[in-house]
N, CA and C atoms as a LAMMPS dump frame, in Angstrom:
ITEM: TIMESTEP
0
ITEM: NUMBER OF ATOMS
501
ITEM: BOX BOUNDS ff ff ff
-5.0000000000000000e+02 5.0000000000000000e+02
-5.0000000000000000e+02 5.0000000000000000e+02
-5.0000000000000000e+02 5.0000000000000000e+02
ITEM: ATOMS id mol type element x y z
1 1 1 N 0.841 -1.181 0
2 1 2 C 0 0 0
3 1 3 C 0.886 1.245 0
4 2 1 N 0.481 2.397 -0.98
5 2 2 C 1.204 3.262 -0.978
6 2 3 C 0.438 4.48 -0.894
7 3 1 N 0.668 4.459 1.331
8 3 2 C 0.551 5.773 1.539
9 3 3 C 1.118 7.156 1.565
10 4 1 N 0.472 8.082 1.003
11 4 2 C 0.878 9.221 1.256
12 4 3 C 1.061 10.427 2.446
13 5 1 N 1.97 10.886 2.976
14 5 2 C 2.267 11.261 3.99
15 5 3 C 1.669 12.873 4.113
16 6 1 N 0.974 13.053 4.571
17 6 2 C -0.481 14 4.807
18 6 3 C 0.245 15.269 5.289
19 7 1 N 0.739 15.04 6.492
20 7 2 C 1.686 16.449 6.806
21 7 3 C 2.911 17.41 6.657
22 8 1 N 2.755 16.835 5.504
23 8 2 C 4.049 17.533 4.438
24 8 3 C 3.486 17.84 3.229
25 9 1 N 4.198 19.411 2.524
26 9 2 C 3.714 20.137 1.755
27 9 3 C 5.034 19.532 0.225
28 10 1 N 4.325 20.006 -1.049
29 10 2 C 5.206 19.352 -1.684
30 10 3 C 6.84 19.297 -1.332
31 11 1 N 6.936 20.916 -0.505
32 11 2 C 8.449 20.775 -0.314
33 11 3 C 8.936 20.602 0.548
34 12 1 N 8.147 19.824 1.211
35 12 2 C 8.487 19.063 2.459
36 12 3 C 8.398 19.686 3.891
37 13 1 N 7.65 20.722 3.999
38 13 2 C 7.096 21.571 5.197
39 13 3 C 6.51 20.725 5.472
40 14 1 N 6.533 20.902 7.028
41 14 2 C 5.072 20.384 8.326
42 14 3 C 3.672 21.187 7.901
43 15 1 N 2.501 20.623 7.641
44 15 2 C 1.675 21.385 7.488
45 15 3 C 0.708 20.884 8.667
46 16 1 N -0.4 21.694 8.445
47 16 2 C -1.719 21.057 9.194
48 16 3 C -2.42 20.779 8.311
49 17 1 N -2.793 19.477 8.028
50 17 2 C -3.894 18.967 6.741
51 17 3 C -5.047 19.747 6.838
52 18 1 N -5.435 19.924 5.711
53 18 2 C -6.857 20.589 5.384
54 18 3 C -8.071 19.775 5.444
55 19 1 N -9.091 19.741 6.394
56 19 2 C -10.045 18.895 6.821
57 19 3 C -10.99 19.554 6.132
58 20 1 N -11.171 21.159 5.89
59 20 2 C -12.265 22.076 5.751
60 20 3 C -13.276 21.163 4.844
61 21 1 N -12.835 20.821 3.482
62 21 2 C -13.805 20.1 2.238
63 21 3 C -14.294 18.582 3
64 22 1 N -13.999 18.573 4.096
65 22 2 C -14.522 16.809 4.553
66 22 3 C -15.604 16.943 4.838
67 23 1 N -16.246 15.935 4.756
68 23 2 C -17.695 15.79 5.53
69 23 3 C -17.635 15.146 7.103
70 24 1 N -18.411 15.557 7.788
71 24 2 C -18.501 15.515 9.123
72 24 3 C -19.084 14.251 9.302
73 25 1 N -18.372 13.533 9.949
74 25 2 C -19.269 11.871 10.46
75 25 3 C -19.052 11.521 11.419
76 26 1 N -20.172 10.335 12.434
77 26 2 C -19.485 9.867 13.228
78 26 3 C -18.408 9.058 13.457
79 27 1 N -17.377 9.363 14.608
80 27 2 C -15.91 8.363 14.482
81 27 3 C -16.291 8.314 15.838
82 28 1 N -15.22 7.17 15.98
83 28 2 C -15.042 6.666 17.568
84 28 3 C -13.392 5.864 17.311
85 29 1 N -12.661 5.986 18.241
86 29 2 C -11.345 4.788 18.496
87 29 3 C -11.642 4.718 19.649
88 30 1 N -10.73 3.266 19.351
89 30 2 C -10.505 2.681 21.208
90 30 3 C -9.019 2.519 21.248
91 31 1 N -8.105 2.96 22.452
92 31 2 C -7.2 2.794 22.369
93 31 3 C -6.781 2.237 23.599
94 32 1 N -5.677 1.19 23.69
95 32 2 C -5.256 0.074 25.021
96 32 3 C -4.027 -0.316 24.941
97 33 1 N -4.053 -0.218 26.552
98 33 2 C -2.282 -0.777 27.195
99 33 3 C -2.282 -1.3 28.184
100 34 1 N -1.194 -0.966 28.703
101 34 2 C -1.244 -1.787 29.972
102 34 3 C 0.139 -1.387 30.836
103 35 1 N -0.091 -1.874 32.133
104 35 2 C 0.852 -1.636 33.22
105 35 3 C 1.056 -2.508 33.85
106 36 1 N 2.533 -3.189 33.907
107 36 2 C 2.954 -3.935 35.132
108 36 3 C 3.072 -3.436 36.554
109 37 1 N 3.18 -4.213 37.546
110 37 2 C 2.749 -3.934 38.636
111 37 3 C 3.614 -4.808 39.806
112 38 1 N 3.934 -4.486 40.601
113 38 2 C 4.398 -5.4 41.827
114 38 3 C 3.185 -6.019 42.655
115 39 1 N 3.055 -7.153 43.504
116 39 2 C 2.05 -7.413 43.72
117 39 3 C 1.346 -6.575 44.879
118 40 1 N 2.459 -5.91 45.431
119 40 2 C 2.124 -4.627 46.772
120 40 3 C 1.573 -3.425 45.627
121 41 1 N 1.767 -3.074 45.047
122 41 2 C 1.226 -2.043 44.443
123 41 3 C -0.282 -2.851 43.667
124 42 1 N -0.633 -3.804 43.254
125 42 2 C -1.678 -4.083 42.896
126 42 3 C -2.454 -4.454 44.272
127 43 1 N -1.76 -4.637 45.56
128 43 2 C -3.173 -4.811 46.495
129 43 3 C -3.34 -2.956 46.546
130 44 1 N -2.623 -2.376 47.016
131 44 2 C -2.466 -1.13 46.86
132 44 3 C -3.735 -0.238 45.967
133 45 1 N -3.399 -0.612 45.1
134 45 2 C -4.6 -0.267 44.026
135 45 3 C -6.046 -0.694 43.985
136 46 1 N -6.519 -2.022 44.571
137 46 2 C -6.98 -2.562 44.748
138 46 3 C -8.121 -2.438 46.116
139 47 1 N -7.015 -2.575 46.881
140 47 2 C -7.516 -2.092 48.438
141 47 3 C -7.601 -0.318 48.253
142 48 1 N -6.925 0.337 47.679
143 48 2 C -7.263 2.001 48.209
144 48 3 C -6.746 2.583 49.011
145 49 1 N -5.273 1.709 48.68
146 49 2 C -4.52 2.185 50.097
147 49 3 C -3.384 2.936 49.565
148 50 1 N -2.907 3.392 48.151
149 50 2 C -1.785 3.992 47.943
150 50 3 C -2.17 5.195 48.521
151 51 1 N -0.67 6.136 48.808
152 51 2 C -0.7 7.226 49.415
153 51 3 C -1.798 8.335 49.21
154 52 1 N -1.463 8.083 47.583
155 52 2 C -2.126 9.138 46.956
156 52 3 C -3.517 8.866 46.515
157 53 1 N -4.282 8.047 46.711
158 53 2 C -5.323 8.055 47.111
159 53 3 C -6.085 6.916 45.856
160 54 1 N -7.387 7.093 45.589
161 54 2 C -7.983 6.556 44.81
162 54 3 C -6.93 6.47 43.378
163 55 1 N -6.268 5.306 43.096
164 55 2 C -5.596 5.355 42.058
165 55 3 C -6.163 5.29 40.655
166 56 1 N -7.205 4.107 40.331
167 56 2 C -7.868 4.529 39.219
168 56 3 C -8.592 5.653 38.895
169 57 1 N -9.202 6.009 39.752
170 57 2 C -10.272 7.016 39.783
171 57 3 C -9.483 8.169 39.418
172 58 1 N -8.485 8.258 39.616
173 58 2 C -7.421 9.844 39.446
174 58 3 C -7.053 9.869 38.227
175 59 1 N -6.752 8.207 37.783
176 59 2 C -5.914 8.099 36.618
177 59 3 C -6.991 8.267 35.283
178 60 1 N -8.208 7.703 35.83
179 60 2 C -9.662 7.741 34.668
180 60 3 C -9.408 9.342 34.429
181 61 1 N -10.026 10.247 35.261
182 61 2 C -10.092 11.622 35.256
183 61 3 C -8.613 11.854 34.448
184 62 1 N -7.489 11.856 34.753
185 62 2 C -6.304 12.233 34.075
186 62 3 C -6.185 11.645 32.696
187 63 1 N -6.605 10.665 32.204
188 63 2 C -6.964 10.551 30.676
189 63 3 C -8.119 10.984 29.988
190 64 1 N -9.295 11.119 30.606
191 64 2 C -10.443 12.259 29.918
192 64 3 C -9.214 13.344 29.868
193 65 1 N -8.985 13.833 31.062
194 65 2 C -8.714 15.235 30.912
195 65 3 C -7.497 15.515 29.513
196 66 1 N -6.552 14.199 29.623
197 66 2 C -5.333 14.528 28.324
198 66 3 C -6.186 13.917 27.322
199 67 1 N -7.236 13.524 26.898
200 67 2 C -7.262 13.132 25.637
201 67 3 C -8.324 14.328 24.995
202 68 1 N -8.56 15.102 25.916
203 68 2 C -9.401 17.05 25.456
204 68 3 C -8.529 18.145 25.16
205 69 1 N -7.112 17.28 25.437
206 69 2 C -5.575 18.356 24.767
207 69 3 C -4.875 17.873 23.751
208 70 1 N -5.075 17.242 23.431
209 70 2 C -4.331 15.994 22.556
210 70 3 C -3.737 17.464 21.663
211 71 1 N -4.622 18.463 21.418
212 71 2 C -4.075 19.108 20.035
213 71 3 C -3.117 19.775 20.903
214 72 1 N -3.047 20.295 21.85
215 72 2 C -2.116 20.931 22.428
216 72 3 C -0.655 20.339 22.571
217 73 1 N -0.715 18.872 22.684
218 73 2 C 0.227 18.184 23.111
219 73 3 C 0.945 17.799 21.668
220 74 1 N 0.111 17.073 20.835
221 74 2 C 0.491 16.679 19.422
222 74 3 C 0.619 17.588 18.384
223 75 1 N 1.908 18.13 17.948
224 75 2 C 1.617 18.851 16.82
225 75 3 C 0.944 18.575 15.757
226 76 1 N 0.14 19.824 15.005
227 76 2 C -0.541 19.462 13.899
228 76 3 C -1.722 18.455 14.173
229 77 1 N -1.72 18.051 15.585
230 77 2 C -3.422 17.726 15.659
231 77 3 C -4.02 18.692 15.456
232 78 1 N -5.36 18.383 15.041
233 78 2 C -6.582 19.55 14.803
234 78 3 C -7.142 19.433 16.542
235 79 1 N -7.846 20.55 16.7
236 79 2 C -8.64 20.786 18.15
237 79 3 C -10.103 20.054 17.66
238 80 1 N -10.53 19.014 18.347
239 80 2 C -11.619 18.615 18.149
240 80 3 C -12.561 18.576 19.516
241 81 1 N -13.744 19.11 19.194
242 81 2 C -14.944 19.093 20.37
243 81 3 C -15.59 17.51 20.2
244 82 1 N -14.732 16.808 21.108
245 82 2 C -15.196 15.305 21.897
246 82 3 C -16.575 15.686 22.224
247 83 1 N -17.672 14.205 21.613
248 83 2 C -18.878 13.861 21.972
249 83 3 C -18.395 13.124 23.758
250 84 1 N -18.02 12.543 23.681
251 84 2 C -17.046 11.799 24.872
252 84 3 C -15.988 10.931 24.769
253 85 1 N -15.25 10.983 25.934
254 85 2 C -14.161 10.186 26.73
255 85 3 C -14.528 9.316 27.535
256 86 1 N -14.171 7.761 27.349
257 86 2 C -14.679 6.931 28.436
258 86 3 C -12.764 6.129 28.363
259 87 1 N -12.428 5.961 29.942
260 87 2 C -11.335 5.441 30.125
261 87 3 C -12.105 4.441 31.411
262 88 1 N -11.309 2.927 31.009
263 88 2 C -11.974 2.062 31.662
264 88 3 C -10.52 0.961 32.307
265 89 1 N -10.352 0.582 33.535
266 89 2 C -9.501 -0.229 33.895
267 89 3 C -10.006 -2.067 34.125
268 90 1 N -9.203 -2.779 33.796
269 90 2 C -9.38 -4.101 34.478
270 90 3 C -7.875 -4.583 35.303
271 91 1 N -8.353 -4.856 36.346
272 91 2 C -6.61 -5.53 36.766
273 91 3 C -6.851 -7.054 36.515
274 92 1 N -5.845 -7.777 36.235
275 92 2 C -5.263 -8.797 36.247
276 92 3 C -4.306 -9.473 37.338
277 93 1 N -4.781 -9.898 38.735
278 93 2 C -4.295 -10.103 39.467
279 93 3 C -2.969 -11.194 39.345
280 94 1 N -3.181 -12.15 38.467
281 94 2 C -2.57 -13.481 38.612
282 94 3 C -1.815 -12.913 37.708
283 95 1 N -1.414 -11.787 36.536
284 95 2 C -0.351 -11.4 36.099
285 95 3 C 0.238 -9.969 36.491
286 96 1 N -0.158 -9.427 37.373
287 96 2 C -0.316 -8.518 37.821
288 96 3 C -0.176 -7.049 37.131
289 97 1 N -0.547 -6.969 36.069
290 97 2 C -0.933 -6.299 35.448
291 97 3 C -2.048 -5.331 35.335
292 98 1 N -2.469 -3.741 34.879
293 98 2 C -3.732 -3.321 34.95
294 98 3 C -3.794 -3.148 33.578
295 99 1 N -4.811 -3.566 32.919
296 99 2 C -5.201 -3.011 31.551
297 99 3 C -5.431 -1.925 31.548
298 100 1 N -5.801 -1.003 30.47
299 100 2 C -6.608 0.59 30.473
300 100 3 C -6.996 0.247 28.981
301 101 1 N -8.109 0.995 28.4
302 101 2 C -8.83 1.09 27.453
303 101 3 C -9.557 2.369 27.378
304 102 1 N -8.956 3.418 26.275
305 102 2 C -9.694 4.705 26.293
306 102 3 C -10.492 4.619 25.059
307 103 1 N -11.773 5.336 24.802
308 103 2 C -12.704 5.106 24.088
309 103 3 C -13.034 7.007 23.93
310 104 1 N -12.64 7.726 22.18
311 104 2 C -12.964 8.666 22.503
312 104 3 C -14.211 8.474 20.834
313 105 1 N -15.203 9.441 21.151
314 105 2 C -16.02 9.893 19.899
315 105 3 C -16.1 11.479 19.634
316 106 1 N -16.032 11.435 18.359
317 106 2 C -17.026 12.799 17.528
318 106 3 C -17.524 12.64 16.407
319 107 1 N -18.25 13.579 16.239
320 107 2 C -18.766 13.528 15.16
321 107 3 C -17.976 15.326 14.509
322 108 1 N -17.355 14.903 13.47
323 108 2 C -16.296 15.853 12.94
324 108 3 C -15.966 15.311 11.579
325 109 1 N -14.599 16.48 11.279
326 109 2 C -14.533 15.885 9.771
327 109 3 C -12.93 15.22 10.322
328 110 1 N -12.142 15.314 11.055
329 110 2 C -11.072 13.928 11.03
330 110 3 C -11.311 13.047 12.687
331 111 1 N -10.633 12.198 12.601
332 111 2 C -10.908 11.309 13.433
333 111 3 C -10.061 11.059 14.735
334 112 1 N -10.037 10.543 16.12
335 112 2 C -10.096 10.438 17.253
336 112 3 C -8.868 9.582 17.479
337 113 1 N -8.432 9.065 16.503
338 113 2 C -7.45 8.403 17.151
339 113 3 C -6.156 8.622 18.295
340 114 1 N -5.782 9.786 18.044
341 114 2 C -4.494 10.078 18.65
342 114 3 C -5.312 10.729 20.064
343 115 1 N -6.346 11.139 19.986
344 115 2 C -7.435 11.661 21.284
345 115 3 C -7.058 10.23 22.108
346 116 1 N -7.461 9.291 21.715
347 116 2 C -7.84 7.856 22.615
348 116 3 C -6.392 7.542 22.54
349 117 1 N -5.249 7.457 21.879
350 117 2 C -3.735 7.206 22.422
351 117 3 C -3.292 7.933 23.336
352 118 1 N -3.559 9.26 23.056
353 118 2 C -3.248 10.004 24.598
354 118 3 C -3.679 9.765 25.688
355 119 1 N -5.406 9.699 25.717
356 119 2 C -6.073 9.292 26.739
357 119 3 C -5.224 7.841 27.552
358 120 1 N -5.343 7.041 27.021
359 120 2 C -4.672 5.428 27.826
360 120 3 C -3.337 5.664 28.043
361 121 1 N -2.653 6.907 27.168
362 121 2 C -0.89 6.973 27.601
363 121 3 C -1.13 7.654 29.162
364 122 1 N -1.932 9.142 28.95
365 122 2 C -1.293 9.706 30.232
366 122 3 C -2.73 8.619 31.566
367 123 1 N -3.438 8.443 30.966
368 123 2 C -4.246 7.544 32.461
369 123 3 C -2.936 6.179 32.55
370 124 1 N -2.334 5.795 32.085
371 124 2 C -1.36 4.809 32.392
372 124 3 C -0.093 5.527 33.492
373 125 1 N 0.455 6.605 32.801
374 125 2 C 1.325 7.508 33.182
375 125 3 C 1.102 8.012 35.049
376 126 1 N 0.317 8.27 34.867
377 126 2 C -0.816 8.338 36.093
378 126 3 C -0.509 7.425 37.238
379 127 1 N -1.107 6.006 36.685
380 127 2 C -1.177 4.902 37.978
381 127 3 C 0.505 4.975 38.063
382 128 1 N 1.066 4.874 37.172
383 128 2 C 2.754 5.178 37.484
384 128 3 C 3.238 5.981 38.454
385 129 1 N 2.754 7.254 38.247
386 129 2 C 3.105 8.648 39.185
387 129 3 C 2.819 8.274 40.624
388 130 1 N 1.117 7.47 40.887
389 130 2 C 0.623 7.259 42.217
390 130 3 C 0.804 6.42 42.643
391 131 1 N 1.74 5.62 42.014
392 131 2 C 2.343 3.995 42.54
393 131 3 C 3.478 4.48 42.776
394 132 1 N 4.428 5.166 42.306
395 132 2 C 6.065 4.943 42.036
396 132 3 C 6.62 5.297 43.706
397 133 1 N 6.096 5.035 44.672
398 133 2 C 6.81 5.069 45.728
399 133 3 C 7.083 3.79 46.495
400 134 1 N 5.769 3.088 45.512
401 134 2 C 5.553 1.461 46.047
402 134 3 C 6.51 0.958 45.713
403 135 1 N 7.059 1.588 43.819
404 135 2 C 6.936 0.516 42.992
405 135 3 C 7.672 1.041 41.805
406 136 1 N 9.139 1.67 41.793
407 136 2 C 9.598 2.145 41.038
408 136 3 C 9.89 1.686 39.389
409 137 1 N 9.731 -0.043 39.469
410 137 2 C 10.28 -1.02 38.355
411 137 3 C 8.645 -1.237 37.767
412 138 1 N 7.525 -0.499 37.818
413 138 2 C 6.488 -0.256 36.586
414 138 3 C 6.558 -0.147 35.434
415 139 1 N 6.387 -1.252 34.539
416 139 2 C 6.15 -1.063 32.965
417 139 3 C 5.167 -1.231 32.361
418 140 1 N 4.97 0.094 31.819
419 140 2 C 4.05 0.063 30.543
420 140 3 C 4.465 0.036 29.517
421 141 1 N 3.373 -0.643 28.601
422 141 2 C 3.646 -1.133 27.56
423 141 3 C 2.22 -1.399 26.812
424 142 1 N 2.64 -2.175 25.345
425 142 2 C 0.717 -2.552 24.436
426 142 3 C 0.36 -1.188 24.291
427 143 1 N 0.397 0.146 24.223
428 143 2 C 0.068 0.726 23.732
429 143 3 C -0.377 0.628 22.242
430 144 1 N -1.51 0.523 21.404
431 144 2 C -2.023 0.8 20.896
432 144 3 C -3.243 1.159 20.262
433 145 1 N -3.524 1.347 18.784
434 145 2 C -4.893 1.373 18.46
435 145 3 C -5.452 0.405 17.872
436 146 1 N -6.69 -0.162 19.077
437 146 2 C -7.466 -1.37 19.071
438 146 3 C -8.442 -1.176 17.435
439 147 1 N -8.955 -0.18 17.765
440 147 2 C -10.57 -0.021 16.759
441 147 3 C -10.707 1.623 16.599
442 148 1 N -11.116 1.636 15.454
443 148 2 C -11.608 2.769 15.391
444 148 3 C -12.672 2.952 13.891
445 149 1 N -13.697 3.859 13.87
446 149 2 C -14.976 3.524 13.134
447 149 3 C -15.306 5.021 12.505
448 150 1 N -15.391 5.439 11.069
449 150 2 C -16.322 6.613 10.843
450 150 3 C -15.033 7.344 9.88
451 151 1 N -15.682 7.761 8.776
452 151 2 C -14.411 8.388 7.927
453 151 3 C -14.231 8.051 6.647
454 152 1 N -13.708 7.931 5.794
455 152 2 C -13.324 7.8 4.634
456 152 3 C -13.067 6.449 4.793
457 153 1 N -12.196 6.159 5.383
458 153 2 C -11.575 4.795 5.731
459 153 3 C -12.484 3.598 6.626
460 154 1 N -13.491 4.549 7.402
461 154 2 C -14.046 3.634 7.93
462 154 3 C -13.327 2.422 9.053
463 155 1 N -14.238 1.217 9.16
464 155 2 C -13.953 0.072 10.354
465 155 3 C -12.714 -0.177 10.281
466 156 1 N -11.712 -0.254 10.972
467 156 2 C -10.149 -0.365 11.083
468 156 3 C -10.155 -1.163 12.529
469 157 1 N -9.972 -2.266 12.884
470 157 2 C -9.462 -3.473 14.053
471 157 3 C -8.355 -3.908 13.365
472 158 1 N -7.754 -3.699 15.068
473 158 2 C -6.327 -3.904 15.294
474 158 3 C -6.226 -5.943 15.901
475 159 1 N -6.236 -6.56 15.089
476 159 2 C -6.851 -8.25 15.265
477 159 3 C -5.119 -8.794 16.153
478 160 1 N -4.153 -7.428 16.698
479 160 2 C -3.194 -8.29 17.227
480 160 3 C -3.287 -8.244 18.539
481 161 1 N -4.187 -7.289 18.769
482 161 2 C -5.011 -7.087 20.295
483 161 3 C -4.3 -8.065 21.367
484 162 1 N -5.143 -9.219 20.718
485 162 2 C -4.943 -10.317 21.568
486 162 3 C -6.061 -10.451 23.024
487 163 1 N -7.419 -9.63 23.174
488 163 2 C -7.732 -9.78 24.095
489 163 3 C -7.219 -9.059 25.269
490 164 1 N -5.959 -8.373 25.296
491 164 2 C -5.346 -7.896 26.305
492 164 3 C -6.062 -7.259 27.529
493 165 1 N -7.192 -6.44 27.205
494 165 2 C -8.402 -5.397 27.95
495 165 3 C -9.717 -6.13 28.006
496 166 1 N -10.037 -6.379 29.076
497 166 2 C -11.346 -6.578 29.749
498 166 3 C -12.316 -5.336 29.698
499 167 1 N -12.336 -4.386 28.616
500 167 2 C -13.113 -3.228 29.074
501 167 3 C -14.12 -2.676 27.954
């Protein structure tokens, strides 16, 4: 397949692609990773006992909140007005692992993806920050894009998933 590289001008400037002539549709991505864990930091998380308090609950809120900046953060993202942000955790006790799964929509003329990569990077980033006193040797990792729906391109699944997210 021979794609063409969107943010470059014939002479090779950074541009911001021109969305204006698109038509507006609904999109949605889902985007998922994951975090290793020590098993004190997963009762930790679990029980409600890290320092810093409700760990998912901080980290949910901290990926809505980065995946409503994404343009700020990503150059040459466009600013898009999110229908919603849903960030969802499962832990995995017996590997001790936490999944995350961010889920963003609009209805616009480009699409959500890098919204929902941010979202699951910084809510991952997060349980990191409110663990790392437990638990300095945390890895994340699986970052990517699961699904995403609406566009020119339309239904796009990511089939190497593997199941990783319960969410």
């Amino acid at each position: 397949m021979n794609e063409q590289l969107t943010h470059f001008d014939k002479d090779g400037h950074a541009i911001m692609v021109d969305v204006t002539e698109k038509q507006e549709t609904s999109r949605e991505a889902v985007a998922k990773g994951y975090i290793r864990v020590s098993a004190d930091t997963m009762t930790a998380i679990l029980e409600g006992t890290a320092k810093k308090g409700d760990v998912l609950g901080v980290a949910r809120v901290a990926g809505i909140m980065a995946a409503k900046r994404t343009s700020d953060l990503i150059p040459l993202c466009h600013p898009l007005p999110l229908g919603t942000v849903r960030v969802d955790f499962s832990c995995d006790v017996e590997h001790l692992t936490v999944h995350c799964a961010c889920t963003a929509k609009v209805t616009g003329q480009t699409g959500v993806e890098m919204e929902a990569l941010t979202g699951v990077s910084v809510a991952l980033l997060t349980v990191y920050d409110m663990c790392k006193a437990i638990d300095k040797k945390m890895e994340i990792g699986g970052i990517h894009l699961a699904r995403k729906s609406g566009g020119k391109s339309g239904l796009f699944i990511n089939d190497s998933d593997g199941g990783a997210v319960h969410a």
